[in-house]
C-alpha positions, -999 to 999 in steps of 0.1 A, spaced: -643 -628 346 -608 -610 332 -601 -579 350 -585 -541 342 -567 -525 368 -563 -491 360 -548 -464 378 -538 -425 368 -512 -397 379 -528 -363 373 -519 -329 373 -543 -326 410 -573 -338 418 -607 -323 397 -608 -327 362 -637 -309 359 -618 -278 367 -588 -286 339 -567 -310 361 -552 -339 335 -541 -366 337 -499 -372 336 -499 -411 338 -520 -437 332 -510 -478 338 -534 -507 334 -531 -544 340 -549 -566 327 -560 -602 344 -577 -638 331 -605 -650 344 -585 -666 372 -568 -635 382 -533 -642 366 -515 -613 347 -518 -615 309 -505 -579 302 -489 -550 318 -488 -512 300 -480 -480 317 -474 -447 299 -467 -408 301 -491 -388 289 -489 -349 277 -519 -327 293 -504 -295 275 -506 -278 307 -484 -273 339 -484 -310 350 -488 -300 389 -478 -316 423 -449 -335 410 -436 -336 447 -469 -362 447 -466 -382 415 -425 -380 409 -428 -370 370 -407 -342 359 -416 -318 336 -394 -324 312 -402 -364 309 -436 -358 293 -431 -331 266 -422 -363 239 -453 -381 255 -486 -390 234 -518 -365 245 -546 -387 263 -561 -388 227 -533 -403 213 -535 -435 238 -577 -436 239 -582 -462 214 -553 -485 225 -566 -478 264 -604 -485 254 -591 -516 235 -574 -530 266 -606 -521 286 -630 -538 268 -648 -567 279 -633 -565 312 -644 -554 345 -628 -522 357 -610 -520 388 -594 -491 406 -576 -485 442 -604 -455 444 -624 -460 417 -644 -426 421 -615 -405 412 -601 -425 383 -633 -429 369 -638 -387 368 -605 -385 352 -615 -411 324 -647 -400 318 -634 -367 315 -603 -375 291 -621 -392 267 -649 -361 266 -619 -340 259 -610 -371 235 -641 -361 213 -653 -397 223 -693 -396 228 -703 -413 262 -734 -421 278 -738 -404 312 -719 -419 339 -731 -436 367 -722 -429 404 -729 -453 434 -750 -484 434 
């Protein structure tokens, strides 16, 4: 079963109350766990991009960065068909979910726990 690791920077830590995300990298795995791809990119939030004494981007490095929008295609490409993984999953998941809302993408109502 091929995997996606994902993981995000964000501007803090509730993007239901405008936090964004700043960061986003993702690798991909076979079915036996090797590495087939590796992607990592700035992203935009057109916002003040927050605790960057926590995530180590400076301002200035994403004003020439795609918006989340710009990347959701090529992101939900690399996704599919995988199994998503994520150090805390719960968190990451919230900031997807809520990206690609903002995205315009239409999703079907997320699930949390078991």
């Amino acid at each position: 079963m091929p995997f996606a690791v994902i993981d995000f920077e964000t501007t803090g830590l509730v993007p239901e109350r405008s936090d964004r995300v700043v960061e986003v990298g993702i690798v991909l795995t076979d079915d036996a766990g090797c590495i087939e791809h590796e992607w990592t990119t700035l992203v935009n939030p057109h916002r003040d991009i927050g605790a960057t004494h926590i995530h180590g981007i400076p301002a200035g490095d994403i004003l020439d960065a795609p918006d989340f929008a710009g990347i959701s295609d090529y992101l939900l490409e690399m996704l599919s068909g995988r199994v998503l993984v994520a150090h805390n999953a719960p968190f990451d998941m919230r900031f997807l979910h809520r990206e690609l809302q903002l995205a315009r993408y239409e999703l079907l109502s997320r699930r949390t726990g078991c």
